[in-house]
C-alpha positions in Angstrom: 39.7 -204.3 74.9 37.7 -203.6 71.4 35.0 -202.8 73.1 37.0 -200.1 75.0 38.6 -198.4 71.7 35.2 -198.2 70.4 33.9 -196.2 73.5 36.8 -194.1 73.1 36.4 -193.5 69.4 32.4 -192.7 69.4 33.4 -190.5 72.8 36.5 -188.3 70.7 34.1 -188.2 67.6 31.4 -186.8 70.1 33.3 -184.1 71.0 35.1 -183.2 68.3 31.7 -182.7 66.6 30.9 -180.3 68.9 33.7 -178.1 68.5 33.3 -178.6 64.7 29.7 -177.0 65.2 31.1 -173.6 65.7 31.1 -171.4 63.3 34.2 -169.2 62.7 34.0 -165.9 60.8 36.5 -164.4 59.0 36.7 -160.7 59.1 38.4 -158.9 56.0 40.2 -155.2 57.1 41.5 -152.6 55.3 45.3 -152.6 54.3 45.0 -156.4 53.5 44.3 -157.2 57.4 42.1 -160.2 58.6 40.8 -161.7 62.1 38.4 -164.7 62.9 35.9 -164.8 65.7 34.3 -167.9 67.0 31.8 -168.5 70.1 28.2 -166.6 71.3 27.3 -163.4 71.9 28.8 -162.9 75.1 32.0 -165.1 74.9 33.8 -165.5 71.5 37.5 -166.5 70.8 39.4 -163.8 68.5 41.8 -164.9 66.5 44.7 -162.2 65.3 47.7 -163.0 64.1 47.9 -166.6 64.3 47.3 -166.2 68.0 43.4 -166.9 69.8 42.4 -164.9 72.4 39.2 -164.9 75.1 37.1 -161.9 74.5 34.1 -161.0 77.0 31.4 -158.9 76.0 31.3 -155.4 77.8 29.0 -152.7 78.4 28.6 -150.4 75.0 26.7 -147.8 73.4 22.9 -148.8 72.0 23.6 -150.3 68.5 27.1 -151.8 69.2 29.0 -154.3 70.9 32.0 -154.3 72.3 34.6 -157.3 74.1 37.7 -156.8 75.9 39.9 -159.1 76.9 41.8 -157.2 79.9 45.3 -159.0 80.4 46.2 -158.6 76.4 44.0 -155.0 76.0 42.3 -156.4 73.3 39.4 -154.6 72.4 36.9 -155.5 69.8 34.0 -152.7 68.4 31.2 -154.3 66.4 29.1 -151.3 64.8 26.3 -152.1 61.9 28.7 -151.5 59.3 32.0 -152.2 60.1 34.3 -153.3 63.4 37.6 -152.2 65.0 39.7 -153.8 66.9 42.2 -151.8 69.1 44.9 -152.6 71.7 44.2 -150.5 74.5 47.2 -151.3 77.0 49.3 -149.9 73.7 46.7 -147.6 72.7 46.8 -148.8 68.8 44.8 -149.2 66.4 45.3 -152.4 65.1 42.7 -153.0 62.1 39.8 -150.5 61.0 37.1 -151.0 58.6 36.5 -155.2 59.2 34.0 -156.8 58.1 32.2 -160.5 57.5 30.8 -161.1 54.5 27.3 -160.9 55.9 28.3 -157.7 56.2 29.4 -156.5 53.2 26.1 -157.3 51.4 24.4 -154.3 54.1 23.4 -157.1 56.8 24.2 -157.0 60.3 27.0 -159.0 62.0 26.1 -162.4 63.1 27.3 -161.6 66.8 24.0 -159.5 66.8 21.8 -162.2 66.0 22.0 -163.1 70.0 22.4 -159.4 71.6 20.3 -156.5 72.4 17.8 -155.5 69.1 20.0 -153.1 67.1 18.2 -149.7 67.0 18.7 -147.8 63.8 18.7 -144.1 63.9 
């Protein structure tokens, strides 16, 4: 019987270091407004207003990324400078200006560490 609460212990602690190995970034808005964003460069989890939402990368313009997530109209813009996340079922605005603080000392966003090379112009 020990020896099966001992599997089950080093098995939990096994994955719960896993999900403990991703990273969540916190992005400050203007008017006091804040998200987090955890996952990869194609898949990350958006967290808004103590609610987590799936977020797939789309298609975007050269030098941005963008991720949608469909059913809730979510839809997050990652520029070199700032990001913007919208509603587009509700066609709001729903923060402006965000950024990590990566970005606020003039680098890029960590989500471009895995994308296309980000051409200046």
């Amino acid at each position: 019987m020990k020896r099966v609460f001992i599997t089950l212990g080093l098995v939990v602690a096994s994955l719960s270091s896993v999900y403990a190995a991703e990273e969540v970034t916190t992005w400050s808005c203007q008017e006091s407004r804040q998200f987090k964003t955890s996952g990869t460069a194609e898949k990350i989890q958006l967290t808004w207003e103590s609610r987590t939402y799936e977020m797939k990368r789309e298609n975007s313009l050269p030098g941005s990324l963008r991720y949608k997530n469909l059913t809730t109209g979510h839809d997050l813009v990652v520029l070199a400078n700032k990001a913007m996340l919208f509603n587009i079922r509700t066609g709001t605005r729903l923060a402006d200006f965000c950024q990590t603080a990566e970005m606020r000392t003039g680098k890029l966003s960590h989500l471009f560490a895995d994308a296309e090379p980000f051409v200046q112009q």
